[in-house]
N, C-alpha and C positions, 0 to 999 in steps of 0.2 A: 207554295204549290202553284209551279205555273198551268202546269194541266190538267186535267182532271185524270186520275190513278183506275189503272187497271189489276185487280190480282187475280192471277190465276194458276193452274200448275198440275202436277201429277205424285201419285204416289210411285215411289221407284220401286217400284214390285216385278218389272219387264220392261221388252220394250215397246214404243209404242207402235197402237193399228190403225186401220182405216176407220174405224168408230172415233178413237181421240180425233182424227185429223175432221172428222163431217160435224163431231159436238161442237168442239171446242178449240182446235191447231186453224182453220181457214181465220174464224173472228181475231184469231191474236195472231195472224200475218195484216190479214188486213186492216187491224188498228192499231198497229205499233209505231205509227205516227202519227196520230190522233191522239194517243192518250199514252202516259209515263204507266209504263207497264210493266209486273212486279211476277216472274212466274216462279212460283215456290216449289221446290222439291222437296215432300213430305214426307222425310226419310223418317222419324219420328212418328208418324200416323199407320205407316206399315206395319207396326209394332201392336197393332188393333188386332192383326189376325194371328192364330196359332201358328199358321206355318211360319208366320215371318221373326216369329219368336223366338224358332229352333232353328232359322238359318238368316241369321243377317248378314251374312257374307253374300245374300242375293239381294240384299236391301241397298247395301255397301257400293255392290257394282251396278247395281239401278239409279246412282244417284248420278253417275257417268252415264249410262246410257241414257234417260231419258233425255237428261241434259242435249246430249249428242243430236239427239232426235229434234228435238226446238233446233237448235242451230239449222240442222237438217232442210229442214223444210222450209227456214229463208227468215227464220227470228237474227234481227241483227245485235250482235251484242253491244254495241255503240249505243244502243238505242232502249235494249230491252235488260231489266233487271235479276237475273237469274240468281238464287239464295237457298243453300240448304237449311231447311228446320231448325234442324238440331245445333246449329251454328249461333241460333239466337236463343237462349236461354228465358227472356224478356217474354217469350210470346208463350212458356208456359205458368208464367207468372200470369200474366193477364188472363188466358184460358183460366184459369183457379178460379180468377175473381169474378170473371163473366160466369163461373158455372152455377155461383149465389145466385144469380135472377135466372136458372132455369127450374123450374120442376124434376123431378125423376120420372113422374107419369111421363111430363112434355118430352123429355128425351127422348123415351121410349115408345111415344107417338109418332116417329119421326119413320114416315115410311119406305124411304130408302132403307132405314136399319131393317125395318121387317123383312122387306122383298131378299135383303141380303140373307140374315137368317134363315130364311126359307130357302135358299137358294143353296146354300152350303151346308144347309142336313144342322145349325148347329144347335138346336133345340135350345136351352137354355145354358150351356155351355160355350156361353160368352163372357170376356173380361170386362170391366167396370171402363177398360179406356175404348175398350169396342162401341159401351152405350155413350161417353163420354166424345166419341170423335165427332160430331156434328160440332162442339160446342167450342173443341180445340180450332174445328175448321173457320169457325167464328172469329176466333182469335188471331192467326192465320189473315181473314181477310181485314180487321178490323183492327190489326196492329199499324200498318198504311194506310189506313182510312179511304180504300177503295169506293172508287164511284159505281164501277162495273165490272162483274164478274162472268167473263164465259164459260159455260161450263156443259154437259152432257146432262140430256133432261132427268136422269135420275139425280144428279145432282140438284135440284131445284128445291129441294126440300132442305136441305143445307144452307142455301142463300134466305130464304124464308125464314128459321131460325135466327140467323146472323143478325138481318131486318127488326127481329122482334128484340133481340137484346142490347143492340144497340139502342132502340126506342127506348124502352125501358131503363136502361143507363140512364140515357139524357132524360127524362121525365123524371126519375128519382132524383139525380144529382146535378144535370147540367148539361148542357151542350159539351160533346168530346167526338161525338161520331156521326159519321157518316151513314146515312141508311141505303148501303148496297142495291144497286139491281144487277138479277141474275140476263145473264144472256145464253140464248141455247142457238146452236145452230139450223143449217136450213133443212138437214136431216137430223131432227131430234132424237133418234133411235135406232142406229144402221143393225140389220138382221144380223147374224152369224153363217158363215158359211152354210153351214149345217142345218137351216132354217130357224134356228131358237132365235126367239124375239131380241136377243142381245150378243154382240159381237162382247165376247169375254177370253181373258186368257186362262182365266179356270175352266174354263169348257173346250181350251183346243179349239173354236172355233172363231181363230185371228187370222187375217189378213196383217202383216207389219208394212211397217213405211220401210222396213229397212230388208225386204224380201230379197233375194236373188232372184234372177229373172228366172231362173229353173223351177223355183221351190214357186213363185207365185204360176204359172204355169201349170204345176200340179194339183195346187189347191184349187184353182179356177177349176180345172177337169173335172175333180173331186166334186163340184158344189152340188148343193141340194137344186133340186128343180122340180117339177109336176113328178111326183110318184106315181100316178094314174096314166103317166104317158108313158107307152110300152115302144111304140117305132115312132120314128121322125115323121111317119104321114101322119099320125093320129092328132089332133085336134087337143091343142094344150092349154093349160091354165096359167095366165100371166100375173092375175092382182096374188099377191101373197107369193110371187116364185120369187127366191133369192136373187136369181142372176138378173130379173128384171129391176128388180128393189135398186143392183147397183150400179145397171145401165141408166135410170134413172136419177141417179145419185152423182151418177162420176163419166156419163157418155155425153159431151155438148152438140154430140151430133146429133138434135129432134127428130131428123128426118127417120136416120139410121134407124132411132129406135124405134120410131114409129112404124114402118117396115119391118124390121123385126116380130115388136108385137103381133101385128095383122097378119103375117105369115104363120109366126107359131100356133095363133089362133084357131088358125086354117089346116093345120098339118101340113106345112109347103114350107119348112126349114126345121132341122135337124136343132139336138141340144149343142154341139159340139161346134155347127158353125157360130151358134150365139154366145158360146163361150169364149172361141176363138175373137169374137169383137170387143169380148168385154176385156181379155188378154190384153190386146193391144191398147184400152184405155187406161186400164190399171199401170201395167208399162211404161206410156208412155208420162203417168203422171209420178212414178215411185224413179223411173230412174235416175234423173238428175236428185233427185235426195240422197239417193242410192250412192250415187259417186259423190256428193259435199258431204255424206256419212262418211266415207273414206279416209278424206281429208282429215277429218278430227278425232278418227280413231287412229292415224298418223299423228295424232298431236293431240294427246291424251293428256300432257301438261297445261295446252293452252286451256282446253275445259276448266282445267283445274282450276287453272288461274281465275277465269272470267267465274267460276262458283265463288271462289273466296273473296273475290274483291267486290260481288254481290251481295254477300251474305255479311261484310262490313257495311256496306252502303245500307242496307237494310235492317241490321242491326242497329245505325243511328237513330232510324225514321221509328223504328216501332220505342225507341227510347224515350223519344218524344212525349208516343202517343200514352207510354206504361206512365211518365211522370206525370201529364196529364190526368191520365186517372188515378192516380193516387193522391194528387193534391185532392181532384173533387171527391173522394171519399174520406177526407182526412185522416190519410195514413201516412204525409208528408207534409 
């Protein structure tokens, strides 16, 4: 290992928004030559939710789009390891073994699973690999013995786990792994159009990298903002309004926004001219994705190619890592 290993990835459930791009797509542009970096596509983990259970024909062609999406946004393949799940076989072997050092309580402690649960109405009407996916994710990172993983701050509860049974490995049996650190971006949490505290594709309220300039346009017009402001003279609420959340987020004009606020403030600029600025930043950062998205849905084999000849290269590394640990448990 000459670098120090990055793993990180997506579930192919859609495609990806401006939340993936401010968690976790900036840190894996900008250290993909600092560190041999590993983005797994979890086609496999989708399999956690009920719908993706009755339609993997959406899972299927998620494993192409998100793909798409990384290349997208300027992941080089020369550089960066792209590998479907389900390609390695090895990393559900080792999830099995890692799942002995967790608890069923600990599992179920895991407060991403809760917030999730609650969030999708499923009461207790969850599959045993739904409470089990934290543990897969483990394996997943812990199959290339990543040093760092970026990820979206709900995910940090995942990396935390990962940490603790990798310890616990190596304190029962030996040195084998790496104790991960999670990495969150510089917006930990981008809103949802619609104000809900999280940009999700199960709530409609996404932004995609892969917009037309029409549809992002619309949505922008669409967003939530101060519902107590009735006319553009009236004196507006900035901390907590969306469109400021992603002027903040994605305008590097300081000045602009700063003016903006101060006006809205004041009732001395409209929702619509603030929209129209944020238009033009979102734009001007989604459309070159927009056209090297093109490119590679013209060349929907090259994708191909660069998943399979990932998910061999990384199907060696986690081979490593599985005989490694089967020697230190003596099961080899």
């Amino acid at each position: 290992m000459t670098k120090k290993r990055i793993l990180t990835g997506d579930n192919p459930t859609g495609k990806l928004h401006l939340g993936h791009y401010v968690g976790s797509l900036k840190n894996r542009i900008r250290l993909q030559d600092e560190y041999e970096t590993f983005i797994i596509i979890a086609d496999s983990h989708a399999f956690a939710y009920p719908k993706y259970v009755a339609s993997p024909e959406i899972v299927a062609d998620g494993v192409l789009q998100v793909t798409m999406d990384n290349l997208a946004i300027g992941l080089d393949p020369t550089k960066v390891t792209f590998f479907a799940e389900s390609g390695i076989p090895e990393i559900y072997e080792l999830g099995f073994l890692l799942s002995m050092l967790v608890s069923h309580n600990r599992a179920l402690r895991n407060p991403t699973l809760k917030e999730e649960i609650k969030d999708k109405n499923m009461g207790d009407n969850y599959s045993l690999g739904f409470v089990n996916f934290p543990i897969m994710q483990a394996a997943d990172i812990l199959c290339v013995n990543a040093h760092l993983v970026p990820v979206g701050e709900d995910q940090l509860p995942h990396v935390e786990l990962t940490r603790e049974v990798a310890r616990k490995f190596n304190s029962t049996y030996g040195e084998v792994f790496v104790e991960p650190e999670g990495l969150v971006g510089e917006v930990k949490r981008l809103v949802g159009t619609d104000g809900n505290a999280k940009m999700t594709k199960s709530l409609g309220n996404t932004i995609f990298l892969s917009e037309t300039e029409a549809e992002l346009k619309r949505k922008i017009s669409s967003m939530y903002t101060d519902p107590s402001r009735i006319h553009p003279t009236d004196p507006g609420r900035v901390e907590g309004n969306p469109v400021f959340i992603y002027h903040d987020a994605f305008n590097s004009n300081r000045e602009e926004v700063e003016d903006l606020k101060g006006r809205y403030k004041t009732g001395k600029v409209g929702d619509v001219e603030v929209k129209d600025k944020l238009f033009k930043v979102l734009n001007e950062l989604i459309a070159p994705i927009r056209e090297k998205r093109a490119y590679y849905e013209a060349h929907q084999d090259e994708v191909k190619e660069i998943i399979a000849h990932g998910t061999a290269k990384t199907r060696a590394e986690t081979q490593k890592t599985l005989n490694s640990v089967l020697e230190k448990i003596q099961l080899r």
